[in-house]
PLY file of the C-alpha trace (Angstrom):
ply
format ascii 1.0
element vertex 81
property float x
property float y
property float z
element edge 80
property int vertex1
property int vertex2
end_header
54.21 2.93 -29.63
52.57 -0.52 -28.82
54.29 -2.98 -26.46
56.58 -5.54 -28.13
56.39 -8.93 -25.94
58.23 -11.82 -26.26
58.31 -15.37 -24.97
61.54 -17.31 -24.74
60.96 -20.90 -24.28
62.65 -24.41 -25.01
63.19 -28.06 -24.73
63.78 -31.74 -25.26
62.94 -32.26 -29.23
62.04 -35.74 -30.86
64.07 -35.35 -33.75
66.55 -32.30 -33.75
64.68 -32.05 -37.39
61.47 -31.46 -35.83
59.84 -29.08 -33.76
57.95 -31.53 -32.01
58.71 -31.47 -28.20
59.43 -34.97 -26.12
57.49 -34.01 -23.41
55.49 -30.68 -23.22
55.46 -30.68 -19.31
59.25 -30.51 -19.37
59.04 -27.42 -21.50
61.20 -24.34 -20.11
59.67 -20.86 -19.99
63.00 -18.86 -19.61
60.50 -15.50 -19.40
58.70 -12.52 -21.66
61.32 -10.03 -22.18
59.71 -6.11 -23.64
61.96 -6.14 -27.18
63.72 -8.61 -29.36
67.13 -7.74 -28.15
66.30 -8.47 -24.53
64.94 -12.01 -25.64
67.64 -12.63 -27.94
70.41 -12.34 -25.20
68.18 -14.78 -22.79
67.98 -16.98 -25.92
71.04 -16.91 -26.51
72.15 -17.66 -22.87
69.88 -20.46 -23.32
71.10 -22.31 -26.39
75.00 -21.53 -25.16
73.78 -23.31 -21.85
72.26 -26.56 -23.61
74.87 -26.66 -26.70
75.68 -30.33 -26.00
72.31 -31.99 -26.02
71.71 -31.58 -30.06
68.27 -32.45 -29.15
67.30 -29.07 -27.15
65.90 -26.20 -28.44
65.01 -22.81 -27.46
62.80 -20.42 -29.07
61.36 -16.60 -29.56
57.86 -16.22 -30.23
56.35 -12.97 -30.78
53.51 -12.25 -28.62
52.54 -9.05 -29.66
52.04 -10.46 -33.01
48.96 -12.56 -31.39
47.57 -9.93 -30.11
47.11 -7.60 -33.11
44.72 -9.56 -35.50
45.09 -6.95 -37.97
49.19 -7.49 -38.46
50.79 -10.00 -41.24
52.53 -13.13 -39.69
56.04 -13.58 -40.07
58.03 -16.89 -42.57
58.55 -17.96 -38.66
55.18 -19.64 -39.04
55.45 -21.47 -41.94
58.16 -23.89 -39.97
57.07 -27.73 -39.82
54.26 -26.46 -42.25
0 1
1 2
2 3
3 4
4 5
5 6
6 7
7 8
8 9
9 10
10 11
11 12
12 13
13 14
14 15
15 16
16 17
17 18
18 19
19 20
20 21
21 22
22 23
23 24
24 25
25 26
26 27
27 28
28 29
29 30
30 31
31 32
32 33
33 34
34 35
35 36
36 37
37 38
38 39
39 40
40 41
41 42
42 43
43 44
44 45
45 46
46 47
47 48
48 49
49 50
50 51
51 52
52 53
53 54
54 55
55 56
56 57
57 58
58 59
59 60
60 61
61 62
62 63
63 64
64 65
65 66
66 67
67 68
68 69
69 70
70 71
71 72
72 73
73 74
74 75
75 76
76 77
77 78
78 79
79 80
């Protein structure tokens, strides 16, 4: 069974509209968690943390979907597209 990464990571937005961050150096790396459910929680932690700024964000990316060129992408992608 292949390894499941993910990356949770978040911060400052533009325009709570966007996706487009204020100041990439500020960006938080909360950490790669092994499966969805471990990332979800530290997500989740996350977004519950920062619920009064409607201007932060926090987000799961896959990373074991970059590494396996073969493998679909997900409707994640197409957002800002």
């Amino acid at each position: 069974m292949a390894q499941r990464l993910h990356l949770v990571f978040g911060g400052e937005l533009i325009d709570p509209s966007k996706t487009i961050f204020r100041n990439v150096d500020d960006i938080h790396i909360v950490g790669i968690f092994p499966n969805y459910e471990t990332a979800h929680n530290a997500w989740k932690a996350e977004a519950q943390r920062t619920v009064d700024n409607a201007h932060m964000r926090y987000f799961i990316a896959h990373l074991h979907r970059l590494r396996d060129e073969e493998q679909v992408g997900s409707k994640t992608e197409e957002f800002g597209a």
